[in-house]
N, C-alpha and C positions, 0 to 999 in steps of 0.2 A: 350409760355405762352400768355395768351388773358388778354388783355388790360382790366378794370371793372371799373364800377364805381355804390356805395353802396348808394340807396336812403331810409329815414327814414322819418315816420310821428309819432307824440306823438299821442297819442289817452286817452281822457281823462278815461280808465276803469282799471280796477286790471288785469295785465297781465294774469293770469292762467284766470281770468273770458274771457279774451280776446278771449285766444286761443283757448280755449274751444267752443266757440262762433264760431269760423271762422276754425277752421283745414280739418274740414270735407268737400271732395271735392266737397261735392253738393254745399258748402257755395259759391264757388268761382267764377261761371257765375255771382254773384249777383253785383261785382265791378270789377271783372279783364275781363275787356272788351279788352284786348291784349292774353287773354289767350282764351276764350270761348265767341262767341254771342249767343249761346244755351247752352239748360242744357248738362251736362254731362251723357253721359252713360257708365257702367260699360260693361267691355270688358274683364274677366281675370282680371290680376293684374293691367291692363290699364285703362282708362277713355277714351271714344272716344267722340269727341263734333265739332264743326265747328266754326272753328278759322275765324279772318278776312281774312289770306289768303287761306280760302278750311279746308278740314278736319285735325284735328292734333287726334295724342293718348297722351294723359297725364300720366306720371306715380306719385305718391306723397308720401312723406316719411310716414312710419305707424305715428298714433298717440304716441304722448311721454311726459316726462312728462320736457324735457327740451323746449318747443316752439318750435322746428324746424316744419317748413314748405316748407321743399326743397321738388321741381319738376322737374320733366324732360317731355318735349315738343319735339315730335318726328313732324315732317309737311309732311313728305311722305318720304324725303330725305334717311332715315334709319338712321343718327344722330340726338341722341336727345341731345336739348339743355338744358342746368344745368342751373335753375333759385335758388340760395340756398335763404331763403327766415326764419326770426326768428321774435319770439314776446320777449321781453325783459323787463323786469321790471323796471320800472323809478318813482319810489320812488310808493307812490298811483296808479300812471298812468301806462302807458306802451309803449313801441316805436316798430313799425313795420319797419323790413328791407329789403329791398328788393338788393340782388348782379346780376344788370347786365354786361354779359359778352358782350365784344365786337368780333364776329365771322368774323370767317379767311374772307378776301375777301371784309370785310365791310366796305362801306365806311363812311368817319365822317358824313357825313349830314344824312345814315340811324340809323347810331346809337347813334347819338343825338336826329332824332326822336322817337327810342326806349326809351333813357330816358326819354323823354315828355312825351312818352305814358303813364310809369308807375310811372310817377307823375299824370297824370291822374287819373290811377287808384286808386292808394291810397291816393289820395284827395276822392274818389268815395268812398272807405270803410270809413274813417271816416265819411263824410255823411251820409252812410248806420247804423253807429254803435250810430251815437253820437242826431239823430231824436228823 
């Protein structure tokens, strides 16, 4: 079993307006600068884009009407990695979660910068949402 640790930002809008707003994977270069520094292009059921380390293929859950936003992040290796990822209702507002996993072999200082990063980023989508 992999080690996690589940990071959340409130975002001041009406969840389903949220989601609706962000699920679409073209949305997702616009703040997850850990996932894509280019747009995404459709591949099949994949997304191909150029991740910070080289090219990655994204896969991402169909649209639904529970919030999930779970992906999978393939970087060449041929495992992809499970980022499970929900929008949540918080009364008016809404909370974005984000579950990272910690992978086999990782050591604490890359995967404590992996948290930073994706407090980075979702510091970066409320920005983008709340302008």
């Amino acid at each position: 079993m992999l080690s996690s640790h589940t990071l959340s930002i409130t975002i001041a809008r009406n969840w389903l307006d949220l989601y609706e707003t962000i699920w679409k994977p073209e949305f997702f270069p616009k703040w997850a600068s850990g996932l894509s520094s280019s747009t995404l292009e459709p591949e099949g059921n994949h997304w191909r884009a150029r991740g910070p380390e080289g090219s990655v293929k994204i896969r991402f859950s169909p649209h639904n009407p529970f919030g999930v936003m779970d992906h999978w992040i393939d970087t060449g290796s041929g495992k992809e990695i499970y980022m499970p990822m929900r929008v949540i209702a918080n009364e008016q507002g809404a909370e974005v979660l984000i579950t990272v996993y910690r992978q086999r072999l990782m050591s604490d200082e890359k995967f404590a910068k992996d948290i930073e990063w994706v407090k980075r980023d979702l510091a970066q989508l409320n920005t983008k949402l709340t302008k």
